[in-house]
C-alpha positions in Angstrom: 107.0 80.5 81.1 104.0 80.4 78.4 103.6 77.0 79.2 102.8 77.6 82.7 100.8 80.6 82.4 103.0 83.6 83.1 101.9 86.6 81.7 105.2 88.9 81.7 104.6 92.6 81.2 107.9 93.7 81.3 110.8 91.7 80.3 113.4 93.5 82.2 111.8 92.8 85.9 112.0 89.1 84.8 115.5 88.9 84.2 116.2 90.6 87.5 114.3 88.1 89.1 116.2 85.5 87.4 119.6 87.0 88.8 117.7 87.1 92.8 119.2 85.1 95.0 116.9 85.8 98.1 113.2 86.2 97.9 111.5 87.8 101.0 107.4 86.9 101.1 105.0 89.2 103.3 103.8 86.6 105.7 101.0 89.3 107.3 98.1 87.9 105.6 98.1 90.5 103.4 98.8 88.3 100.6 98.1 85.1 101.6 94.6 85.8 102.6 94.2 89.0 101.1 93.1 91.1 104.4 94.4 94.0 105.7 94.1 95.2 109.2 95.1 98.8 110.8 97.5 98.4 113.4 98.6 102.2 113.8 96.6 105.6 114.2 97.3 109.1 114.3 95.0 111.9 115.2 95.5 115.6 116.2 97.7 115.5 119.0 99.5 112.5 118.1 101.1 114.4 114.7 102.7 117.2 117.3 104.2 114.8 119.4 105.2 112.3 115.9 104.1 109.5 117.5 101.1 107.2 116.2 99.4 105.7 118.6 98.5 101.0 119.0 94.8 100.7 117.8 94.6 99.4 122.0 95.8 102.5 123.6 94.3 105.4 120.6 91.8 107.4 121.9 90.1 107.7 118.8 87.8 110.3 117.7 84.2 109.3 116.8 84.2 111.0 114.0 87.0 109.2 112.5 85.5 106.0 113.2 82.3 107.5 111.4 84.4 108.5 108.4 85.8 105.4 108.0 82.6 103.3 108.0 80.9 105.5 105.7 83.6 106.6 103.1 83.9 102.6 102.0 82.5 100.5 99.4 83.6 97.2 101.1 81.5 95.3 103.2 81.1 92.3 106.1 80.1 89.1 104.1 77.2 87.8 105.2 77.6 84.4 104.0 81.1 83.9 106.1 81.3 85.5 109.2 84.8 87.4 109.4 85.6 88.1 105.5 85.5 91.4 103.6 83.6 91.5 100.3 85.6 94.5 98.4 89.2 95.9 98.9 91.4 94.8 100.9 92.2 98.3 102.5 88.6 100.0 103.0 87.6 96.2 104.8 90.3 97.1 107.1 88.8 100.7 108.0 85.2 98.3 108.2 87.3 96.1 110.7 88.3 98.9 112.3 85.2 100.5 112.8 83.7 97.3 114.0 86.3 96.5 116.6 84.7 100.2 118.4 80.8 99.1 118.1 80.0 100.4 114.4 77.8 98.3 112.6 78.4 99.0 109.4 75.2 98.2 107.4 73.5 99.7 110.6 75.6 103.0 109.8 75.1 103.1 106.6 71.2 102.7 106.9 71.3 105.9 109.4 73.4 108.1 107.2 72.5 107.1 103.4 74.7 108.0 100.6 73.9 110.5 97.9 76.6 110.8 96.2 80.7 109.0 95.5 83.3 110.0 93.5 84.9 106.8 93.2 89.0 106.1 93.7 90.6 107.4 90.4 94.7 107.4 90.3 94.0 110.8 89.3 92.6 112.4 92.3 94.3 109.3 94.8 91.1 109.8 96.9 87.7 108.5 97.2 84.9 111.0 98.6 81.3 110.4 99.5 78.2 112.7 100.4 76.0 111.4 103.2 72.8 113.0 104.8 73.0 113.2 108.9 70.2 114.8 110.3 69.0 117.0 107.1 72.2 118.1 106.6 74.7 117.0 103.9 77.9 116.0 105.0 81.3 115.0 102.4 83.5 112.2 103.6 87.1 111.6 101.9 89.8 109.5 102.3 93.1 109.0 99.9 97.0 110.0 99.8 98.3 111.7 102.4 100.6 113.9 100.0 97.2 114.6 97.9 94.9 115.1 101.0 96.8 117.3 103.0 97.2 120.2 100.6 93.2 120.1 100.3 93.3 120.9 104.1 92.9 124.1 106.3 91.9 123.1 109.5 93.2 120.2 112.6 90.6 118.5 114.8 91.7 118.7 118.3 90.2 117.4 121.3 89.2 121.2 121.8 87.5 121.5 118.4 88.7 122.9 115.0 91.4 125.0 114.6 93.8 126.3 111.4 96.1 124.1 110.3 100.0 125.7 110.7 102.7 124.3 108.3 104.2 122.9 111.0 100.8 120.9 111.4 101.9 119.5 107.9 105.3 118.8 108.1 104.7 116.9 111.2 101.5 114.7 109.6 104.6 114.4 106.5 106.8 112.8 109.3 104.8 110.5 111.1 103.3 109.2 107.9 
C-alpha cells in the first residue's frame, strides 16, 4: 500500500475493507465532481405537516434565501462559469440562492459583513454579522440537533411566533 501512496489511519477499517465483497460509490456528483446541490426544503409549515417540500414546488421565504447567500464563504468562480470556489455544501446554498435571482457578490456588496465566527466542530455552526439598512443583523447556519436548542421562535407565513416542543420534535422528524 506504501508503494502506492495509501496513507492508512486506522488499520482496522482496512482489514474490513479487505473482507468487502460489494462496494457501493455515490454516483451524485458529490464525489466525482465535488458539488453539492439542495434538492429538499423545509420551512414553517412544512415541519407541521413533516413533509419537505422539491426546490420546484417550495414557496420559499426570502429571508431564507437571504440567509443562505450571506452566511457563506463560498463563492461563483469567475474564471469558469458554473463552479464553486469553497465548500462543497455552502456553494450549494450559493446555487440555491442563485437559481431564485440572488446575485451573490451583488448581495454581499448590499449587506457587508462585520463580523464571522467561522465553522468550528465545537459549536457545528457558522454565524455571520451583516449591516442592512443601519441595523445589524446575525446570520447562522449549522446542525440541526445544535441549532434548534438555540431557538425560541418559528417564522410563519403570518410572522414570528414561539416555538412549541412539538415545533421541535417535528423539525427532529423531517430532518
Amino acid at each position: 500500500m506504501a508503494k502506492r501512496q495509501a496513507l492508512v489511519r486506522k488499520l482496522p477499517a482496512v482489514e474490513t475493507l479487505g473482507s468487502a465483497s460489494v462496494i457501493c460509490c455515490d454516483k451524485t456528483g458529490t464525489l466525482t465532481q465535488n458539488k453539492m446541490t439542495v434538492t429538499q426544503l423545509a420551512v414553517a409549515e412544512d415541519f407541521a405537516v413533516h413533509k419537505a417540500l422539491s426546490t420546484a414546488k417550495a414557496a420559499l421565504s426570502a429571508t431564507l434565501l437571504h440567509a443562505a447567500s450571506l452566511c457563506n464563504n463560498a463563492s461563483l468562480d469567475p474564471d469558469q462559469p458554473g463552479n464553486i470556489l469553497g465548500d462543497p455544501t455552502e456553494g450549494a446554498l450559493i446555487y440555491l440562492a442563485d437559481a431564485f435571482g440572488i446575485d451573490q457578490l451583488a448581495h454581499e456588496d448590499a449587506y457587508p459583513r462585520v463580523f464571522e465566527q467561522p465553522f468550528d466542530s465545537d459549536r457545528k455552526r457558522m454565524s455571520t454579522v451583516h449591516e442592512e439598512n443601519g441595523s445589524f443583523y446575525a446570520y447562522t447556519k449549522g446542525a440541526v440537533d445544535e441549532m434548534l436548542p438555540l431557538c425560541t421562535q418559528v417564522l410563519t407565513a403570518e410572522g414570528p411566533r414561539p416555538m412549541t416542543e412539538s415545533d421541535g420534535e417535528s423539525i427532529m422528524q423531517l430532518c
